[in-house]
C-alpha positions in Angstrom: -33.2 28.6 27.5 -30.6 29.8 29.9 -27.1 31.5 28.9 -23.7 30.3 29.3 -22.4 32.7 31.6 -18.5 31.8 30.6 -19.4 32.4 26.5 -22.7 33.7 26.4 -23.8 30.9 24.2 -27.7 29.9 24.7 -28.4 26.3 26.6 -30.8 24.4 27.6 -32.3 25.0 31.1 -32.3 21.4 32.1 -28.5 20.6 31.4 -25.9 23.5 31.3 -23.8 21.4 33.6 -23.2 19.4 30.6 -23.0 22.5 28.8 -20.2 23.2 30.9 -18.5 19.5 30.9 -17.3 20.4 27.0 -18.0 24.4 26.7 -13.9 25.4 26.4 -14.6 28.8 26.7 -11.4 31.2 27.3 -11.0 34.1 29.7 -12.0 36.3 27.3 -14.9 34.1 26.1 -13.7 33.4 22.9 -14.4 29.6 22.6 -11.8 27.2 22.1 -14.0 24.0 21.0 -12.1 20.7 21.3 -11.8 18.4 17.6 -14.4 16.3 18.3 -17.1 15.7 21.1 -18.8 13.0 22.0 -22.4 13.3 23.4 -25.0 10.4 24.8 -28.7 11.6 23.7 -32.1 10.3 24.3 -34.6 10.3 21.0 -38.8 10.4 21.5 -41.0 8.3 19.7 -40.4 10.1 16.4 -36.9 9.8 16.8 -36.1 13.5 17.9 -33.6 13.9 20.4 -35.2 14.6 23.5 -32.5 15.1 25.5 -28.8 14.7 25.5 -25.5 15.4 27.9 -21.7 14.4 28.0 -22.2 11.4 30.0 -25.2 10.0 29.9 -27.9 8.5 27.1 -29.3 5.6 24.9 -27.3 6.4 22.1 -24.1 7.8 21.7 -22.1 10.0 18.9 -19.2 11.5 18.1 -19.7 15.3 16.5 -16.9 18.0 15.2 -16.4 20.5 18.0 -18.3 23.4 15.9 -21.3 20.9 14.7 -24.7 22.8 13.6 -25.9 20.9 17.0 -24.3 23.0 19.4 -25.7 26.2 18.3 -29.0 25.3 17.7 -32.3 23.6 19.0 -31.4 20.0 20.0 -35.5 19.0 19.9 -34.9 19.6 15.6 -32.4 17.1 15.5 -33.8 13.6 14.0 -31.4 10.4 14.9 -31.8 8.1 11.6 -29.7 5.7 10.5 -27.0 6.4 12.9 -26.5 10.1 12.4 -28.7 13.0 12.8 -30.4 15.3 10.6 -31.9 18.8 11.3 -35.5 19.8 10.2 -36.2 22.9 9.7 -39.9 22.2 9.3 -40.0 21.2 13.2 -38.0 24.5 13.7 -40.5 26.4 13.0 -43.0 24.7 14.4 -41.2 24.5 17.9 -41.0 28.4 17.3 -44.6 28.8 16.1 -45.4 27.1 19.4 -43.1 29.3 21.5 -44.4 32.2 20.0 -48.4 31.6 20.5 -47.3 30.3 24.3 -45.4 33.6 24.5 -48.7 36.0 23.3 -51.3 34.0 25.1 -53.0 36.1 27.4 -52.4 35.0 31.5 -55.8 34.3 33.5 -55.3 37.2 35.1 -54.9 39.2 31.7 -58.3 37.9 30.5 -59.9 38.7 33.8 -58.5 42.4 34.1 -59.7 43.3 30.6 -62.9 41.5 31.4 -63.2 43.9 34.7 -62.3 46.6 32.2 -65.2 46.1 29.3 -67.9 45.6 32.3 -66.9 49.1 33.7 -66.9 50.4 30.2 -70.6 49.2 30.4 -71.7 50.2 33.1 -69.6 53.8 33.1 -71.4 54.0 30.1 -74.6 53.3 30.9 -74.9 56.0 33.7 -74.7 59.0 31.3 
């Protein structure tokens, strides 16, 4: 996730030009959102939106302005009978994920504490 750096709102790395095609965002970064914004998306094999933009998409919608869908994770949105409903069940699964990708140790990590317990060892086996 990346920030909008005219409102500080949270987007998606791989669009905020379309982020900034309908963020309205004053000088003072109070946002101004428009009635009504239309948005073309792209739903996976489930039927979660995949990805979505202002311009371009295999399905198209019209949303208010301040819809849930702005401000949250677009991946949680399901496309069913011609509107979209959030799940909060894959919400916390996407952040499960996240979180278990966040504290997995690097290579490097495992190697380094490796390199520490074998000097433990041997250090300890000198005595």
């Amino acid at each position: 996730m990346s920030t909008c750096n005219v409102c500080g709102q949270e987007i998606c790395v791989c669009c905020p030009t379309c982020h900034y095609d309908w963020c309205e965002c004053d000088e003072d970064g109070e946002e101004t959102f428009v009635e009504e914004k239309t948005i073309y998306f792209n739903v996976d094999a489930d039927g979660y939106i995949s990805e979505w933009g202002t311009d371009n998409g295999d399905f198209k919608m019209k949303l208010d302005g301040d819809h849930p869908f702005f401000s949250s994770d677009h991946h949680c949105w399901l496309y069913r009978d011609g509107g979209i409903v959030f799940n909060v069940e894959k919400q916390i699964q996407r952040e499960d994920e996240k979180n278990k990708q966040d504290n997995k140790l690097t290579e490097n990590e495992m190697l380094a504490m490796a390199i520490m317990d074998l000097t433990e060892l041997i250090m300890g086996g000198i005595d």
